[in-house]
C-alpha positions as CSV (number, residue, x, y, z in Angstrom):
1,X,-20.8,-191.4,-82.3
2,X,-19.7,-187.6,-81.7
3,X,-19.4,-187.2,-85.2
4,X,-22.6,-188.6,-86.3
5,X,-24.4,-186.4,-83.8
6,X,-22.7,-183.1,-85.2
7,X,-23.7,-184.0,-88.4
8,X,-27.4,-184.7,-87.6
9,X,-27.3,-181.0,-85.9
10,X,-25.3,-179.4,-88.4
11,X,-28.3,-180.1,-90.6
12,X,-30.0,-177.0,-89.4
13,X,-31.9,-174.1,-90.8
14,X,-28.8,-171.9,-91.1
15,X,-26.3,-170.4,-93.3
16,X,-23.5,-168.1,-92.8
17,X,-23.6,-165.1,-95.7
18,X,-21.7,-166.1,-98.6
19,X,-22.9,-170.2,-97.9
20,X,-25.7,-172.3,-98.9
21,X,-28.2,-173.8,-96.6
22,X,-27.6,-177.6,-96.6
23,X,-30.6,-180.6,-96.5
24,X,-33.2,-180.0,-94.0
25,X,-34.7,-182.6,-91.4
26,X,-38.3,-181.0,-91.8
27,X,-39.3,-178.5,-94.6
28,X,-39.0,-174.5,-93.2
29,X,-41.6,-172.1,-93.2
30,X,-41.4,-169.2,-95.6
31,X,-40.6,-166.3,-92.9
32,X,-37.0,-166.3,-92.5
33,X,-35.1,-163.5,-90.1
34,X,-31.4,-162.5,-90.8
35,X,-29.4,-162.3,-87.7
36,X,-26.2,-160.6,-86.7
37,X,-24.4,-161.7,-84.6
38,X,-20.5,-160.6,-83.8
39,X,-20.4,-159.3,-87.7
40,X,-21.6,-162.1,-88.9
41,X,-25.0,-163.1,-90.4
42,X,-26.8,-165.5,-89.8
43,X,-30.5,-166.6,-91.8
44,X,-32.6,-168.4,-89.2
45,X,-36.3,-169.4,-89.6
46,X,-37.6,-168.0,-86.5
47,X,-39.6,-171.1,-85.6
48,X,-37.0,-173.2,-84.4
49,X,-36.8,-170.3,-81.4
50,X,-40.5,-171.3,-80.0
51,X,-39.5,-174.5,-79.3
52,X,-37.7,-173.4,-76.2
53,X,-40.3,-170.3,-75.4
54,X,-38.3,-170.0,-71.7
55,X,-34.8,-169.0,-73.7
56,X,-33.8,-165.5,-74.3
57,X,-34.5,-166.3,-78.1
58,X,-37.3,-168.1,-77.7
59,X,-38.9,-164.9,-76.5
60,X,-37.9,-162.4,-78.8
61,X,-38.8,-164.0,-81.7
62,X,-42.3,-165.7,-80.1
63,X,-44.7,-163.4,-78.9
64,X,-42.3,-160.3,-78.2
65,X,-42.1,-160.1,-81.8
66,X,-45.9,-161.0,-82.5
67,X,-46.0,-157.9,-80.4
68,X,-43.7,-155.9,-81.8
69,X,-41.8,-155.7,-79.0
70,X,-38.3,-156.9,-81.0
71,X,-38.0,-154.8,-83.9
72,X,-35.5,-155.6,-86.6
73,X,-33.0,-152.6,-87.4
74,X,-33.0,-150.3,-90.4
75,X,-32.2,-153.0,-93.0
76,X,-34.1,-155.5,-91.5
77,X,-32.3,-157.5,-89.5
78,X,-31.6,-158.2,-85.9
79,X,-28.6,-157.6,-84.1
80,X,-28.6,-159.8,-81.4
81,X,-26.2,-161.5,-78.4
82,X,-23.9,-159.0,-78.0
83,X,-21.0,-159.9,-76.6
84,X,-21.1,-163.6,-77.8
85,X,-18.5,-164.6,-80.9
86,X,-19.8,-166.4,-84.2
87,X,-18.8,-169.6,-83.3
88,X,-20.5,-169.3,-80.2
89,X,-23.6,-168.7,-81.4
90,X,-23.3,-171.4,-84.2
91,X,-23.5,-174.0,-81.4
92,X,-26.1,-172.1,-79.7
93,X,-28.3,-172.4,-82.9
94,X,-27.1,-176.3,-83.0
95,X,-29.0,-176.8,-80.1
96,X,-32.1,-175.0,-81.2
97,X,-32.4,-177.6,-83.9
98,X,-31.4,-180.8,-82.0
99,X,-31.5,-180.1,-78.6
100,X,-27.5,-180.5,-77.5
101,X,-24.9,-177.9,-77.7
102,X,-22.1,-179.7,-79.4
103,X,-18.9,-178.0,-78.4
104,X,-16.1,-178.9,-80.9
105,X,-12.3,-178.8,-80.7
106,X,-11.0,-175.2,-80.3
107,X,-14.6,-173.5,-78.8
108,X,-13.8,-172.6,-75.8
109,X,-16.0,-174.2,-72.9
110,X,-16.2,-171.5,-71.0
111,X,-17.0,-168.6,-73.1
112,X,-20.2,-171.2,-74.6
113,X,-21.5,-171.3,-70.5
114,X,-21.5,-167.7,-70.6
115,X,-23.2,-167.3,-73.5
116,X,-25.8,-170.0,-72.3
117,X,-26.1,-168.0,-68.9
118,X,-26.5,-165.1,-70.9
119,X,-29.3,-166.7,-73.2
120,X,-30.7,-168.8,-70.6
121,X,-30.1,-171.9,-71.9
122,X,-29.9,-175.2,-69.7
123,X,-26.3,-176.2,-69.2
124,X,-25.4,-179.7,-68.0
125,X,-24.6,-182.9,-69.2
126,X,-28.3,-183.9,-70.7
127,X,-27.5,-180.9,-72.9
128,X,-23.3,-180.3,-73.8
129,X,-21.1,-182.7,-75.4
130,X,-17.8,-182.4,-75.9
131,X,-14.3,-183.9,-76.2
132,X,-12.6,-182.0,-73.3
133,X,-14.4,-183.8,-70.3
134,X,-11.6,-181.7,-68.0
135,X,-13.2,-178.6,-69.4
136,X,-17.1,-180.0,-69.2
137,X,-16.5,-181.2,-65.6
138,X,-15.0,-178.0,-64.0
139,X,-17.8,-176.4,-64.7
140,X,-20.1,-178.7,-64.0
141,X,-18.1,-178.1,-61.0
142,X,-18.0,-174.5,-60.4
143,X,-22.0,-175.2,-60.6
144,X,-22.5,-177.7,-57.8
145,X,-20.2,-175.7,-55.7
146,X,-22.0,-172.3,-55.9
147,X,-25.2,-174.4,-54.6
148,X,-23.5,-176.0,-51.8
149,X,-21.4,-172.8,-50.5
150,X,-24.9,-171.1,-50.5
151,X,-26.3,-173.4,-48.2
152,X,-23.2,-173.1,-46.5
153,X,-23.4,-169.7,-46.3
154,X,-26.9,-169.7,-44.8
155,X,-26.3,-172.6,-42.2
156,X,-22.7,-171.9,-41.0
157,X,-21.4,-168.2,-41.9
158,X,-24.1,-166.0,-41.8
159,X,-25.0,-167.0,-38.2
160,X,-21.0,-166.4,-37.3
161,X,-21.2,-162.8,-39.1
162,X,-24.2,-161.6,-37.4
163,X,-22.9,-162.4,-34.2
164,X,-19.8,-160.6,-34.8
165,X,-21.7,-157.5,-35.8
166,X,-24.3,-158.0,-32.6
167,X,-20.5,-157.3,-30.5
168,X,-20.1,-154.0,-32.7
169,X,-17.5,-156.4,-34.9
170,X,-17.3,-154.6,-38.5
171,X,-15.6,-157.9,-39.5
172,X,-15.0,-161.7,-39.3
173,X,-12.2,-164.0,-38.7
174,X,-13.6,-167.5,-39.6
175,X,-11.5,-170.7,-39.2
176,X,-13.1,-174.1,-40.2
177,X,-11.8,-177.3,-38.2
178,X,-13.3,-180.6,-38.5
179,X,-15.4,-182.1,-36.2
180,X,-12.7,-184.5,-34.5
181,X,-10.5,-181.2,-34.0
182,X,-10.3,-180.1,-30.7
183,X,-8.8,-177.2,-29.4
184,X,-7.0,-177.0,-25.5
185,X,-5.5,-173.8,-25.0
186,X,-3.5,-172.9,-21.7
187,X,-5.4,-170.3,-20.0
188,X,-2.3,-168.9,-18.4
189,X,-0.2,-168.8,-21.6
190,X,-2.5,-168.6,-25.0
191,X,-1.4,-168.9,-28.3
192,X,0.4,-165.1,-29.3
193,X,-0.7,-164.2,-32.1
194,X,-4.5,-163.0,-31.3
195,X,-6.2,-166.3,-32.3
196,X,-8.9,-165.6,-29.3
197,X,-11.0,-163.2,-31.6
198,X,-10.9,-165.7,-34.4
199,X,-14.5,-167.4,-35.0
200,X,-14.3,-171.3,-35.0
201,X,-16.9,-173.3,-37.4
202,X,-16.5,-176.7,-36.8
203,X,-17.5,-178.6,-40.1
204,X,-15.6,-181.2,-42.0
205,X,-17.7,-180.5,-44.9
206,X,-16.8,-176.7,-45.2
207,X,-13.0,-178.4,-44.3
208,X,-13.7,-180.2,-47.5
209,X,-14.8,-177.7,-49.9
210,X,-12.6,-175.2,-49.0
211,X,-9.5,-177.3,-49.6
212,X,-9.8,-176.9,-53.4
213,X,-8.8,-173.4,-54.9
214,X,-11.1,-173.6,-57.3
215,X,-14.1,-173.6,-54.7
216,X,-12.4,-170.8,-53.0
217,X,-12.7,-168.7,-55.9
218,X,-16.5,-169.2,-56.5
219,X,-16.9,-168.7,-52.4
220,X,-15.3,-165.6,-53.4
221,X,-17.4,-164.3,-56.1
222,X,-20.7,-165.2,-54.3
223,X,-19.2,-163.1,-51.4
224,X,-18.5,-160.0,-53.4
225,X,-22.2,-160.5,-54.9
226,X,-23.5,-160.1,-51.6
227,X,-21.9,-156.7,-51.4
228,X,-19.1,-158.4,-48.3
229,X,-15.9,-156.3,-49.0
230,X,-12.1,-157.4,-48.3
231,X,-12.5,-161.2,-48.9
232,X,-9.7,-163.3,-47.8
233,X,-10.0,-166.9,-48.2
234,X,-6.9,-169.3,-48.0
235,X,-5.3,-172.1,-45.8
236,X,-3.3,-171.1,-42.5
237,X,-1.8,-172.8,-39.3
238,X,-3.9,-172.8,-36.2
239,X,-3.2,-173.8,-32.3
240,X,-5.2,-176.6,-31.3
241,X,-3.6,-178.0,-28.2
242,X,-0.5,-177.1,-25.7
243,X,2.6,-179.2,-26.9
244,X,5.2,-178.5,-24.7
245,X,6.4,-176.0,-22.5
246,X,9.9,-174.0,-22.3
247,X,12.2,-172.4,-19.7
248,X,13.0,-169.3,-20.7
249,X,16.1,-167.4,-19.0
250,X,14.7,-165.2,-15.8
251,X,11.7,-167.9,-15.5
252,X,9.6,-167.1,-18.1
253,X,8.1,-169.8,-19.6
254,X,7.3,-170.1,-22.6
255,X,4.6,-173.1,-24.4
256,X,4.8,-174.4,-27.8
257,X,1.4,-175.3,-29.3
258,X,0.9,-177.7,-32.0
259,X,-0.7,-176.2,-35.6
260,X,-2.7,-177.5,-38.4
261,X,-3.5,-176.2,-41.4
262,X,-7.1,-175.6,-41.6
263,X,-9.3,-173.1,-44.0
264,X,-10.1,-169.9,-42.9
265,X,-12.0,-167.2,-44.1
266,X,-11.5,-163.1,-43.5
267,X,-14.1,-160.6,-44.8
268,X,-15.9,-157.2,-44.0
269,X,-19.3,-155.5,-44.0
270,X,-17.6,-151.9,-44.1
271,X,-16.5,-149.9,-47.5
272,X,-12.9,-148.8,-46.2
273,X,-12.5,-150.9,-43.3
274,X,-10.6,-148.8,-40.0
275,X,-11.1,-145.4,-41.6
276,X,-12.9,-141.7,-39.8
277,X,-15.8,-141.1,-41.4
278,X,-15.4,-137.3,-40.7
279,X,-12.9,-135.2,-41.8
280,X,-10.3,-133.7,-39.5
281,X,-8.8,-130.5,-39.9
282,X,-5.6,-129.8,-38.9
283,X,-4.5,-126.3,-38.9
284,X,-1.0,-125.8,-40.1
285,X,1.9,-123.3,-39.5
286,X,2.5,-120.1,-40.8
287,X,4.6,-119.2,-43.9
288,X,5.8,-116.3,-42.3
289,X,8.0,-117.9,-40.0
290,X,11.3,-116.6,-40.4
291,X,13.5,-119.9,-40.3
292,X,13.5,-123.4,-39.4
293,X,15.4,-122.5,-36.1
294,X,12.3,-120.1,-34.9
295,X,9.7,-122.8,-36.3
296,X,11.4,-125.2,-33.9
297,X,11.7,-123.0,-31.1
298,X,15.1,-122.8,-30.7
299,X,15.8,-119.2,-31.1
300,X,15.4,-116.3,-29.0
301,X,11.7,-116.0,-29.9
302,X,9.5,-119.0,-29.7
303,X,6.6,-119.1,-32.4
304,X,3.1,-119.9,-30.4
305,X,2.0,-123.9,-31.8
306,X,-1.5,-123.8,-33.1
307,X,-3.5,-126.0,-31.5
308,X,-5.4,-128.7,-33.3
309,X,-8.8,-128.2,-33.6
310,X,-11.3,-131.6,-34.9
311,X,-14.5,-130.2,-37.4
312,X,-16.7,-131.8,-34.2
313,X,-15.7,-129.7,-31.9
314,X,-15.9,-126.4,-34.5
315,X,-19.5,-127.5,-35.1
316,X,-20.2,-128.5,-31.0
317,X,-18.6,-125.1,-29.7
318,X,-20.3,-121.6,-29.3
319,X,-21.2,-119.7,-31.3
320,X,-19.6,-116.5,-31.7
């Protein structure tokens, strides 16, 4: 069946220079374009473009170039999809023609969703077939979970960012737990490692999608897109309750908590995160010093320390 629908595609109204045009399913109109795309041309009739007038293509060759507005170059062609290999394109113009982007053996997956991004071009299932379903399905994947970490996003960890920054926060320490997780610290003896500014989101449906990597890494992306800096996004241990308490020598007692591993997620609103935003200026010593013993003030004669002076308090002082 897969080969029977390449061929019926591959009957298009294209030939690579130096090939023939094979049988056509409809006859072509006279106005053919020759296209160039990654050093390789291409001789298109430009009607089967308008059939999908939303697509990249179908604009520059419908009424942008009715208007003028895509101009061929100085031999009269177009030089088009930068960026995007032959053999990419060659499945992009299969789908022109019979409306599926058949993706065969040794075309990468990826690199053909870019180029479909990049052309606007509809890719899901109704439109890509292909022999690596592993390949089809991550991204399929990476699609579904861009939309759900959005709405995540909105609902869960925007809310838990803004209130950080309402507290003069410049960051967020977020760790997801399930809803049946409960935490019971003791008051008198808290976990030790500084867990009490971490955020809690309670949601086993975060919990879920942040257990696979590969969701991690498009939370990530979407993140940096929305201009958050020093992402972190991972798995760690966190206290949840009080498991036992020990005797330490002198009477200090010490009390074990028990851990699980739960997602978290670290990030920052600042550019350089902990860092002046003024200059200090820091005079320094003299050359002149005679030696290392005298610099020190060791010797017989002491050399006077400089005092520090901050650029605030140049600007605040009198003026002389």
């Amino acid at each position: 069946m897969m080969e029977e629908e390449h061929a019926t595609a591959s009957r298009i109204a294209v030939g690579a220079e130096g090939g023939a045009d094979v049988a056509q399913p409809r006859p072509l109109s006279r106005d053919r374009v020759t296209l160039v795309v990654d050093g390789t041309h291409f001789v298109v009739d430009p009607a089967v473009f308008t059939t999908y007038p939303d697509t990249v293509l179908g604009r520059m060759f419908g009424r942008a170039r009715q208007h003028s507005f895509t101009r061929p170059n100085a031999k009269g062609q177009y030089e088009i999809a930068e960026g995007i290999g032959a053999n990419i394109f060659r499945v992009i113009l299969d789908f022109y023609r019979a409306g599926l982007l058949l993706c065969p053996e040794g075309v990468s997956l990826a690199e053909l969703r870019e180029a479909c991004d990049y052309l606007c071009i509809n890719f899901d299932y109704s439109t890509v077939r292909c022999r690596d379903l592993s390949a089809l399905l991550h991204e399929l994947s990476n699609d579904g979970a861009r939309r759900r970490f959005e709405a995540f996003l909105e609902e869960l960890l925007v809310p838990a960012m803004v209130s950080s920054a309402q507290e003069g926060e410049r960051e967020s320490h977020i760790v997801v737990l399930t809803d049946e997780d409960i935490v019971d610290w003791d008051h008198d003896h808290p976990p030790p490692m500084g867990e009490e500014h971490t955020q809690i989101i309670y949601s086993s449906r975060l919990f879920r999608f942040f257990k696979f990597i590969e969701n991690r890494d498009v939370a990530k992306a979407l993140l940096k897109e929305r201009g958050l800096k020093n992402i972190r996004i991972g798995i760690e241990g966190y206290p949840t309750c009080k498991e036992k308490v020990k005797r330490r020598p002198g009477g200090r007692s010490e009390v074990i908590y028990s851990y699980v591993q739960r997602p978290f997620l670290q990030l920052s609103w600042e550019k350089e995160e902990g860092k002046s935003r003024h200059v200090d200026f820091q005079c320094v010593r003299s050359r002149s010093v005679p030696n290392l013993i005298t610099a020190l003030g060791e010797g017989p004669t002491r050399a006077t320390p400089t005092p520090q002076v901050d650029e605030l308090d140049r600007l605040n002082g009198p003026a002389p």
